[in-house]
C-alpha positions as CSV (number, residue, x, y, z in Angstrom):
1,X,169.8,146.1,128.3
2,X,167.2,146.2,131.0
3,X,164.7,148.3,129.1
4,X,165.0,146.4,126.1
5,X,164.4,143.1,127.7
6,X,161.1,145.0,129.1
7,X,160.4,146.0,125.8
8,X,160.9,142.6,124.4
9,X,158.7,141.0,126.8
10,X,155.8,143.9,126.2
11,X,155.7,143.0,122.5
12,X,155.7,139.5,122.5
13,X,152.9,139.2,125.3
14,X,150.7,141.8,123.2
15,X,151.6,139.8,120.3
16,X,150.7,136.7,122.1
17,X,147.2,138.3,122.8
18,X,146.0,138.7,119.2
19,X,143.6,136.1,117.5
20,X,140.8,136.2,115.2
21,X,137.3,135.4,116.6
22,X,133.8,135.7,115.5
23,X,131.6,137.4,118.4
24,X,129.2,134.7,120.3
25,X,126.8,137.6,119.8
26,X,126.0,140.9,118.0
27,X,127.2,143.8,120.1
28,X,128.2,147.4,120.6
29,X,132.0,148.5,120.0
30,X,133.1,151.4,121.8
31,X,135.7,154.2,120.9
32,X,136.9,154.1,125.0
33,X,137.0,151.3,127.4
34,X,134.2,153.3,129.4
35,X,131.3,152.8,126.4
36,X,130.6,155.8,126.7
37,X,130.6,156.5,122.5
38,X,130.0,154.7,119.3
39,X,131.0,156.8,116.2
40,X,129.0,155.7,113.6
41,X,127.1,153.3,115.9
42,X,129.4,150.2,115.1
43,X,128.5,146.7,115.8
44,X,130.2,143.3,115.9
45,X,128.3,140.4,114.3
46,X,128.1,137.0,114.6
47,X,128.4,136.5,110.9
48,X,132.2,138.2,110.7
49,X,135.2,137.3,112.3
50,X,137.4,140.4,113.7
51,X,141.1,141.0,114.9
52,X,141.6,140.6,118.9
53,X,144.7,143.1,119.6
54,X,144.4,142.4,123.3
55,X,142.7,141.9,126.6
56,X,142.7,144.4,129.8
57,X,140.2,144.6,132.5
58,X,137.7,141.7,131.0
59,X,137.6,143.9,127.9
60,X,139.2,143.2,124.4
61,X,140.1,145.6,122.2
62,X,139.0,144.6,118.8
63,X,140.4,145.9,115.5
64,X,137.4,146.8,112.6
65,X,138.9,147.5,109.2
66,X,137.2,150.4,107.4
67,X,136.0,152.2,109.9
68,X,137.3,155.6,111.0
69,X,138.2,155.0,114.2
70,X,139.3,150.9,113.6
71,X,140.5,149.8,117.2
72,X,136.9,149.5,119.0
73,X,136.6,148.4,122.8
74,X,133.8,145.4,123.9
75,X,133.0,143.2,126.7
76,X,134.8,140.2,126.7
77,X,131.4,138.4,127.0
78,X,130.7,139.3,123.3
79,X,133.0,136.2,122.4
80,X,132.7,132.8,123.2
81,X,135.5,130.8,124.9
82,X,136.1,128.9,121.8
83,X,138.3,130.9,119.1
84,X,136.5,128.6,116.1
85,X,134.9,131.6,113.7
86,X,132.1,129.3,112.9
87,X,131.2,128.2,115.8
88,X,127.5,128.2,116.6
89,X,126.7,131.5,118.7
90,X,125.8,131.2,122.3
91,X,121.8,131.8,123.3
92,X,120.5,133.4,126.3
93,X,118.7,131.7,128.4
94,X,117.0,134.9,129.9
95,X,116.1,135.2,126.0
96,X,114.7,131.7,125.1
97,X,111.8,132.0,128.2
98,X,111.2,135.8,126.8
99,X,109.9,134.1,123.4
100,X,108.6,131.1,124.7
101,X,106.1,133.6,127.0
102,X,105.2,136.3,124.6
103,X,104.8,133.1,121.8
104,X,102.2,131.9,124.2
105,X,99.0,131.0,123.1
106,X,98.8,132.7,119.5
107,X,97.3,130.6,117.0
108,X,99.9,129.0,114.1
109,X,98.1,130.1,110.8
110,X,96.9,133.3,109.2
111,X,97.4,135.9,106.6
112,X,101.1,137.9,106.1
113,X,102.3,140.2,104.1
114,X,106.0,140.0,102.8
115,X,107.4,143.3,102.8
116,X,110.8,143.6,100.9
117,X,112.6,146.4,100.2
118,X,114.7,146.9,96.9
119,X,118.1,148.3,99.1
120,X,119.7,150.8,96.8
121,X,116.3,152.9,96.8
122,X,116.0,152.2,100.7
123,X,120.0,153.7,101.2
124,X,119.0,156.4,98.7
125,X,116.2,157.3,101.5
126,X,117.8,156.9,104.3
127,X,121.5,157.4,104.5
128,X,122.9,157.9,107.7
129,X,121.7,154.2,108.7
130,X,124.4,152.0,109.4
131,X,123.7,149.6,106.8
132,X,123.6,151.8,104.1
133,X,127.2,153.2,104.7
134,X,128.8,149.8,104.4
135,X,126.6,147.9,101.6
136,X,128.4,147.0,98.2
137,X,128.4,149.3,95.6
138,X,129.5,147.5,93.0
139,X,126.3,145.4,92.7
140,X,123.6,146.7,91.2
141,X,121.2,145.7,94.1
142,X,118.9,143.4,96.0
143,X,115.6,143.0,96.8
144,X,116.2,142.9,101.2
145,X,113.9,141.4,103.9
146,X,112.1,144.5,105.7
147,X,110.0,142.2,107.3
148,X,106.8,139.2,107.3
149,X,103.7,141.5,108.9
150,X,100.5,139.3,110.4
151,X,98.0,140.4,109.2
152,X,95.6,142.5,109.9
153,X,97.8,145.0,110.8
154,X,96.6,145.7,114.1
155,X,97.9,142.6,115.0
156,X,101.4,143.6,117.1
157,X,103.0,143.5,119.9
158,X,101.5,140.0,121.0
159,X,101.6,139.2,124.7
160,X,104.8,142.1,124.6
161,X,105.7,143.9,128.3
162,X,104.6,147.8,127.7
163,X,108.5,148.6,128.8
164,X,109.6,147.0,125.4
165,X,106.8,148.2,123.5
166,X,107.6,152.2,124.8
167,X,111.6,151.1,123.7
168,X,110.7,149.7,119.9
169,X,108.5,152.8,119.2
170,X,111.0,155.2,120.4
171,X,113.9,152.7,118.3
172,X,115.7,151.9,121.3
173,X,116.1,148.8,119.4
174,X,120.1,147.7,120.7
175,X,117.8,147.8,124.1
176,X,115.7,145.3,123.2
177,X,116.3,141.3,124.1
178,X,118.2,139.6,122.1
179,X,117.1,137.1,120.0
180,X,118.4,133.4,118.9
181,X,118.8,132.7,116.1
182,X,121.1,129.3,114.2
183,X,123.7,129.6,112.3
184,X,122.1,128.9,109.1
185,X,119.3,131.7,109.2
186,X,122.3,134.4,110.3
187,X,123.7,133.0,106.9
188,X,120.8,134.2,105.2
189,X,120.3,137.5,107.7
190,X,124.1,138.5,106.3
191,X,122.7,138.2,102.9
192,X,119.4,139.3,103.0
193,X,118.4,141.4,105.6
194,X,121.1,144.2,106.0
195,X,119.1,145.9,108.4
196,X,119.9,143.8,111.1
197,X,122.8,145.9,111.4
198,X,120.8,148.7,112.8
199,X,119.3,145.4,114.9
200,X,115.8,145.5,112.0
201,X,116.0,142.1,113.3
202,X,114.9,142.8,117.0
203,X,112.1,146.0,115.7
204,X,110.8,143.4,113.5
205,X,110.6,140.3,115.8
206,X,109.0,142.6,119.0
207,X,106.5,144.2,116.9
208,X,105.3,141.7,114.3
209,X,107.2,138.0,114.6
210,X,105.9,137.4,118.0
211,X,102.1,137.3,116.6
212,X,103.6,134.7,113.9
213,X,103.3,131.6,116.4
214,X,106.5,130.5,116.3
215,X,110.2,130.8,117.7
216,X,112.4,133.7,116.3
217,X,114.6,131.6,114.1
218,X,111.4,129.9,112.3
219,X,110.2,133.0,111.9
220,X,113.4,134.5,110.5
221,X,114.3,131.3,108.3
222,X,111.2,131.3,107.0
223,X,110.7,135.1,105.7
224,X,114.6,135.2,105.0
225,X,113.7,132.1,102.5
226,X,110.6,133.9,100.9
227,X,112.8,136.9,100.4
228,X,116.2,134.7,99.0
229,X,113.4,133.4,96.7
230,X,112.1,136.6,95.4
231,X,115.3,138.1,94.6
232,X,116.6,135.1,92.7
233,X,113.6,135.0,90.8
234,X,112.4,136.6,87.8
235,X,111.3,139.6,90.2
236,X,115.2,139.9,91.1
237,X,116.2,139.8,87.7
238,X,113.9,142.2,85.9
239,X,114.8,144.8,89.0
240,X,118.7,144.3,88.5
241,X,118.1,144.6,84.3
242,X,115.9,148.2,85.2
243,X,118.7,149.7,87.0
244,X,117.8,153.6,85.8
245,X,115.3,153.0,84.3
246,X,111.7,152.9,85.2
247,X,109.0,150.2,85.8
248,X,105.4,149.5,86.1
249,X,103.2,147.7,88.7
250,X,101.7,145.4,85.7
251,X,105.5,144.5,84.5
252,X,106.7,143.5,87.9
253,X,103.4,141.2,88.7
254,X,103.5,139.6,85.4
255,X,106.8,138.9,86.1
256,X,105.9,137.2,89.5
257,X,103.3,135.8,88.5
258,X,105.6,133.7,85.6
259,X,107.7,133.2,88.4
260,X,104.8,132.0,91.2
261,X,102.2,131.1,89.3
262,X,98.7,132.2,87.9
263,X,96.7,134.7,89.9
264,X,99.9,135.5,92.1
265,X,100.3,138.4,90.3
266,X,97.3,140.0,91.9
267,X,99.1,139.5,95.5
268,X,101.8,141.9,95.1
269,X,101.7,145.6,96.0
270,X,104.1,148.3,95.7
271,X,105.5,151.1,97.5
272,X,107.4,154.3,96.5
273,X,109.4,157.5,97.9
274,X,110.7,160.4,95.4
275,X,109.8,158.7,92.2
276,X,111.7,155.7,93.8
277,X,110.3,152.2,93.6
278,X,111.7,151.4,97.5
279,X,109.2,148.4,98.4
280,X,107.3,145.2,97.0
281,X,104.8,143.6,99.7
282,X,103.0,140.1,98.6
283,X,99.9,138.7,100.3
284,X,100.6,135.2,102.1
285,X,98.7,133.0,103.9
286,X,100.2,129.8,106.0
287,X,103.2,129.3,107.3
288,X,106.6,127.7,105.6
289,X,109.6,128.6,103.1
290,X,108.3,128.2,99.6
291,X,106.5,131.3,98.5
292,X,104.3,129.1,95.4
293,X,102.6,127.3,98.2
294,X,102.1,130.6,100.5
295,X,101.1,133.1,98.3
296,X,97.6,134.7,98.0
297,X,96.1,134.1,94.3
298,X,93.6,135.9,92.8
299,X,93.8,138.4,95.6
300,X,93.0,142.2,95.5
301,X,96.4,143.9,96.3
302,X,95.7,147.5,96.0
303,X,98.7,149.7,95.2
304,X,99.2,153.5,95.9
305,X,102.3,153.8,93.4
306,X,101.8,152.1,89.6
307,X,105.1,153.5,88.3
308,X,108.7,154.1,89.6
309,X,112.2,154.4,88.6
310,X,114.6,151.4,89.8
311,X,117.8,153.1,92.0
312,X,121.1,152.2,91.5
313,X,123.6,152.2,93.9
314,X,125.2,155.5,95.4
315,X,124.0,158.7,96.1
């Protein structure tokens, strides 16, 4: 009788424990309670909301559906306080003075290139990334943020430690700061930047947004806007209507130029791998969310690649 009171009182306090949450912040889940592996290099984001199972030693053990191994071990500082699934995720402090120095002193303004990657070509490329064993499928694809680029291209790293620079070349990139980021622009990170599961986000913000002149999430709404625009555009549409089938340089910029305007044609730019199409990159200049106003007309794009076929998803 004993024993199962015990019993009893162990299920109903490990019930008890469970609750759903979304993480105050993206971080590493662990197969142990030591961290000391990550099959498949799995990350909680701020964007999902996850199973709690329990707490033990200021650690909760968090369940992740789909994944091999699905009970996963984090710090108990990667959720807030608050159980509300929406509610706004914490910033660092340590983080906010880190951008506020290395955004010191660079001039608002300039040239940028949009790169954007068409995703099913990218996860044809490069499949062991994180990203490309969890995106969908069944759509026929997206065109993705890669990243906005100041131009000229030497201009990187702005006002960056050499410490962080030596981690981002050799992509120790879940070593680099974090970032902050609103609620809003993770909205559009979840949608158009899948790379931030392999934390693209941090690569992109030490190596080019800090020479942008603004905070990260300016940055990031701004070049997650551009790219939202892109895809839903007539660009979007002719890729998605091409799935298997090939395309030409003068097809896709005379379908961004009906979609931008005349002479924006001549800002766009392509990029392929394998006979793949995997990248378009469009000359802007200014800063702002409304590509019509930022792009380059009557520009002199050059382009290695004319031709390519459109990927569809799978391998």
């Amino acid at each position: 009788m004993q024993k199962y009171l015990l019993l009893s009182l162990f299920s109903t306090l490990f019930l008890a424990a469970r609750f759903s949450a979304a993480p105050a912040m993206e971080c590493e889940a662990y197969n142990n309670m030591k961290h000391t592996k990550n099959s498949h290099h799995v990350t909680l984001h701020a964007t999902q909301t996850y199973t709690v199972l329990k707490k033990h030693k200021g650690q909760f053990l968090v369940l992740i559906p789909g994944e091999s191994i699905a009970q996963r071990w984090v710090d108990g500082s990667c959720f807030s306080k608050n159980k509300n699934p929406h509610k706004k995720p914490i910033k660092s402090k340590h983080t906010k003075t880190y951008e506020k120095d290395i955004s010191a002193n660079i001039k608002p303004g300039g040239r940028a290139l949009l790169a954007l990657s068409w995703q099913n070509a990218f996860c044809q490329t490069h499949r062991r990334v994180a990203e490309c064993k969890t995106y969908d499928r069944s759509d026929k694809g997206h065109l993705s943020l890669h990243g906005l680029w100041p131009q000229p291209r030497s201009k990187q790293y702005c006002n960056v430690p050499q410490k962080l620079i030596a981690k981002d070349k050799h992509h120790q990139w879940k070593a680099l700061p974090n970032i902050d980021i609103s609620e809003e622009t993770l909205a559009l990170m979840d949608s158009y930047m899948p790379g931030y599961i392999s934390r693209l986000h941090k690569h992109e913000w030490i190596k080019h947004g800090v020479c942008y002149g603004t905070d990260a999430d300016t940055y990031y709404h701004n070049a997650l806007s551009l790219a939202k625009e892109v895809d839903s555009s007539e660009v979007g549409v002719l890729f998605r209507s091409h799935v298997g089938k090939k395309l030409t340089l003068k097809q896709i910029r005379s379908a961004f130029e009906h979609a931008f305007g005349k002479g924006a044609g001549s800002s766009l730019s392509m990029a392929c791998q394998g006979g793949l199409i995997t990248e378009i990159r469009v000359e802007t200049v200014g800063k702002g969310d409304e590509l019509e106003a930022l792009v380059v007309r009557n520009g002199k794009s050059r382009s290695r690649c004319h031709s390519g076929k459109i990927d569809r998803t799978g391998y």
